[in-house]
Structure formats: C-alpha cells, structure tokens
N, C-alpha and C positions, 0 to 999 in steps of 0.2 A: 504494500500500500504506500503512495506517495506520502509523504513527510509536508504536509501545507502550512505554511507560514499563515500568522495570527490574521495579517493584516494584507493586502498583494499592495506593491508601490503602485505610485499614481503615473506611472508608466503602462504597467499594466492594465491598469483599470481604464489610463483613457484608449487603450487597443481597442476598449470594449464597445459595441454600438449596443444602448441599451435605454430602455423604454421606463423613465422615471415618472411617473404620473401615477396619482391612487385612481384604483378601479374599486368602487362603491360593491358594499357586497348586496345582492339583492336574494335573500332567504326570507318566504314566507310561512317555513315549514321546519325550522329549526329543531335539533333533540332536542340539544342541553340549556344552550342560553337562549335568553327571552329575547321578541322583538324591541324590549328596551334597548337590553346588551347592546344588539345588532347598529338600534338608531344612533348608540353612543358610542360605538367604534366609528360608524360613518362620518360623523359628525366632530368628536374629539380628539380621534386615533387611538383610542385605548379601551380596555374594558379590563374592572379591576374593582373588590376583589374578587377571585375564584375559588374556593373552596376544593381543593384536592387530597392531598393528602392527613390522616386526621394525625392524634401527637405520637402515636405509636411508630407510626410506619416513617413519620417526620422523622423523630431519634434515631432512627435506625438508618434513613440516610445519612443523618448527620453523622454517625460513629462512624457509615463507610467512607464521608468525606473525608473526615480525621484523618484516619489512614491513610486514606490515597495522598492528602496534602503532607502529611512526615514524610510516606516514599519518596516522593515530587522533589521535597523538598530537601531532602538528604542524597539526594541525586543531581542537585546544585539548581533546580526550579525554585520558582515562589510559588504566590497566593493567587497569580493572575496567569501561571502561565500554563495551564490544563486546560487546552485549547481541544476542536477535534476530539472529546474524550469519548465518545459513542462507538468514534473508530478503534479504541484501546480496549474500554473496560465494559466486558461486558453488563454491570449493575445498569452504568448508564445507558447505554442500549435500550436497557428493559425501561427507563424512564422515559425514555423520548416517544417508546412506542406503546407508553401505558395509556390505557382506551380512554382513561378519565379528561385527559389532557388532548390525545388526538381529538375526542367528540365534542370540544370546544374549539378546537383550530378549525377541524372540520365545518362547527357551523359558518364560519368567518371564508372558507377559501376554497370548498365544494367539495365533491367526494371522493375525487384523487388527491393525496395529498404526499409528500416527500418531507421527509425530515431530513436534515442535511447538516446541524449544526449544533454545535456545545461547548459552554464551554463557562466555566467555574469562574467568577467575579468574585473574590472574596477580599472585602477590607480589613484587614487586620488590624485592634486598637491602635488610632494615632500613628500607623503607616504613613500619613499623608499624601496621599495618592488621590487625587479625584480624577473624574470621565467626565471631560469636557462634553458641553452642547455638539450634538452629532446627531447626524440620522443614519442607521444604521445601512440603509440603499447604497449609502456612497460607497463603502467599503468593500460591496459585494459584488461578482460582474455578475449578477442574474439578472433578464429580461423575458418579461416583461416585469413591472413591480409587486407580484402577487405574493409578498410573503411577509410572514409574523415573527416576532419573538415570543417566546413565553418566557416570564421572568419570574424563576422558583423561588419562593423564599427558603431557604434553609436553617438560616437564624431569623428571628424576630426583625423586621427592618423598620424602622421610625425615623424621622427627622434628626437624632440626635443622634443615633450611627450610620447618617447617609444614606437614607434611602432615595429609592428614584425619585427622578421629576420630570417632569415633561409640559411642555408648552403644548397645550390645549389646542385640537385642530391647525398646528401648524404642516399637518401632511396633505395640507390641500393645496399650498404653495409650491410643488415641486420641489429639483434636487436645487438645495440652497450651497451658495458660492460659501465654502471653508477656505481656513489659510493652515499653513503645519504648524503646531502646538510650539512652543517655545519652552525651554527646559523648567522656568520658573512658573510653571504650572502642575505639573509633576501629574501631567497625564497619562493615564493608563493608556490609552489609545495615541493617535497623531494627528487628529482633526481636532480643528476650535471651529463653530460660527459661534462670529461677535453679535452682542445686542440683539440676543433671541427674542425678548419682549414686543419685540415692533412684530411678532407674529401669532401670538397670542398671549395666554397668562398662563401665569409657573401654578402646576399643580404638583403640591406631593402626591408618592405612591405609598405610605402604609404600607406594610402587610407583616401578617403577624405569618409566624414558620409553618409552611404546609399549604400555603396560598401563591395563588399567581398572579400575576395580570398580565394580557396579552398586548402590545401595541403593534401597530401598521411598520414597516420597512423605515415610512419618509416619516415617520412624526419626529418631531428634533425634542432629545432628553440628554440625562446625563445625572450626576451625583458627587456629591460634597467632597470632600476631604473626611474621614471616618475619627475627629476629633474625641471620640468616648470611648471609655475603658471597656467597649461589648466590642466584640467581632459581628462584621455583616455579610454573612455569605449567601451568595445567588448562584442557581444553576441557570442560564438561559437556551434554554433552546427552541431551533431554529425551523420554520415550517414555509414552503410554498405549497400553490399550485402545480400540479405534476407539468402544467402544461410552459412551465417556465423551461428555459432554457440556462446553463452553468455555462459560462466559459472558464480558459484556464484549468482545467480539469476537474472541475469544483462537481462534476455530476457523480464523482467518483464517490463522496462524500455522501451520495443517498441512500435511504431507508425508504420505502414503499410501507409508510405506516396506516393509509388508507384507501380503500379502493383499487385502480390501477392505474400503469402509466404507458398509454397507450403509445405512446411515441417508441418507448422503450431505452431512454436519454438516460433517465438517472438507472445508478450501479445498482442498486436491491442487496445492499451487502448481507452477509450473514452474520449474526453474531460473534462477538469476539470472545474467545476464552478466557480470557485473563481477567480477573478482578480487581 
C-alpha cells in the first residue's frame, strides 16, 4: 500500500481540475437524521450533535487510542501524526465502517458511499498547537465536492480544550483564496484564511465523548490552541459520494462502506490485521 502524505503540496493539488461548489443534499426519505438535520446541513454546513457511540464502547476506544498513540509515539510520531489509520489498524477500519455512523453520512450523500479517510486530531494539555481557519476541499484532489467529515469525539471537547468551530454557512461561498501558515501560529495543518467572519458567524462545536458532528468538505473551521490541563482527542473521518472521483492515487485509500461503486474507481480494500 502507498505511504500518502498528510497533506499533497499545492503543486499537486493545483495539477488537479476539480469541481468546488456545494451540491445541496435533496432526501425526502431519510433513516436516521431528520428533515431538520438535513435543512441545517444545507443551510449551515454542519449537523451536530450525533449520538453514537454510548460511554462503554467510548472507553474502550479511548484505551485502544492510548495505545496506539504510546506505539506512534515511541516510534518517534506525535499526537497529530496517525494519519490514513483505517489503512493500518484494523479497530479503525471497523469504525469508519460502523452502520451507526455510515446511516448518517448516508442520509447526507446517497446510497453509494466511500470512506477514504482518518485520521486522529489529538490536542494534548497546553501542546499549543491550533488548526487554522481551513476548508477541508482544499486539501483534497477529489471532484466533484460530494464529501463529509465526521468528527468523533473521543475525549469530552468544550470551549476550554479547543473544541471545533466553524463559520456558519460559509460553504456556500466556494473554495476560498488561503495563504501558507506562518511558523508563529503553530499550525497543525498549512493553510490560514484571514478574516473568516466577513463569511458568516463562529459557532462552537461541543460535544461530549461518543458524539459526532458531520460538516460539508467547503465549510471553513478550525480550533484553538488546547490551553487546559484535559486532553482533546478526535477521530475524523472521511466520507464521499462513490460517484466522486480521487486523483493522485487517493482512490487507493477507499472502503465501499455503503451500497456500490458502480464506476469501480475506489480500491474496496480489505481489512487490515494489525491493531
């Protein structure tokens, strides 16, 4: 399996011809989430919170986080850099493709659906590290823009250990002009956009461990500096339409977690052994 880099340069990605515009989801017939959800995805970019996992099955990822983040990290990684982890371990595997979590992407993005992505966000107390204002489209070469993040909580996430934020319907503007982060921001990522507010308003995202919330590809978010003695960790992972297309080899990267992909583009990988 290729070795993919967190992030591809902006060499690559401008190789890429790709179709940045949100495509409104139109479900009148949803499982899980309600026609609310639905109006306030189309409308805010996000829907949040989601009830997943309850505190049993929460702890018991959290212990296997533990783990994997000493191995990671006794192996010269950090707290940010379990990138791609669906393609290593298999636990995560089984999370990306657990029904609770597809039957809410699904209501959002139809009934093919590809998982493709993951990857462990964890603030550690007073790390200092923040995720700049960013939409997550830029970074990706998929086209058309049919795809979501789901953002797990694993710890408790509130205002005081950095939890998300996100500017309110700002994915109805398109892919917005970044410039490269500059060191004294001490970005996790390598995109800044300045002066997010002229695109909507800063919503926190709450969520208490075992909960998610989904946002759009374009909505522009990001998260503090983790200034409190708690740790913040998130699993996010990654969903399109099957009918998207991967450049850069990034189809390599897919899981067929609903329906089918009639193109037969993304990989269908099979689980990985390793825990």
């Amino acid at each position: 399996m290729k070795n993919f880099s967190i992030v591809p340069s902006d060499d690559e990605l401008a190789s890429v011809p790709r179709d940045l515009r949100f495509y409104s989801v139109n479900n009148d017939a949803p499982t899980v989430l309600t026609g609310d959800q639905i109006d306030r995805f189309n409308r805010d970019g996000y829907v949040a919170p989601l009830p997943i996992f309850g505190d049993a099955e929460i702890s018991g990822i959290r212990s296997y986080f533990d783990d994997l983040l000493a191995r990671v990290t006794a192996a010269g990684g950090n707290s940010y850099s379990i990138s791609s982890a669906h393609l290593k371990y298999g636990p995560v595997y089984d999370i990306l493709k657990d029904p609770r979590i597809v039957d809410c992407v699904s209501d959002l993005l139809g009934e093919n659906v590809i998982g493709w992505g993951s990857h462990f966000f964890c603030k550690m107390p007073h790390d200092g590290k923040s995720v700049a204002w960013h939409q997550d489209a830029s970074y990706w070469p998929l086209s058309p823009s049919k795809a979501v993040t789901v953002w797990l909580a694993i710890d408790d996430a509130d205002e005081e250990n950095a939890c998300m934020r996100f500017i309110a319907g700002s994915h109805h503007v398109g892919h917005l002009t970044y410039r490269p982060s500059d060191s004294a921001e001490h970005n996790v990522l390598n995109q800044t956009i300045d002066n997010p507010e002229q695109y909507g308003s800063v919503v926190y995202n709450p969520l208490p461990a075992g909960s998610a919330s989904i946002h759009s590809d374009l909505l522009l978010h990001g998260s503090k500096a983790n200034d409190s003695d708690r740790r913040r960790c998130a699993l996010t992972l990654r969903y399109c339409s099957a009918d998207v297309h991967a450049a850069l080899d990034w189809n390599q990267k897919g899981v067929q977690v609903r329906g089918t992909d009639p193109s037969g583009h993304w990989s269908n990988l099979t689980r990985p052994a390793e825990s």
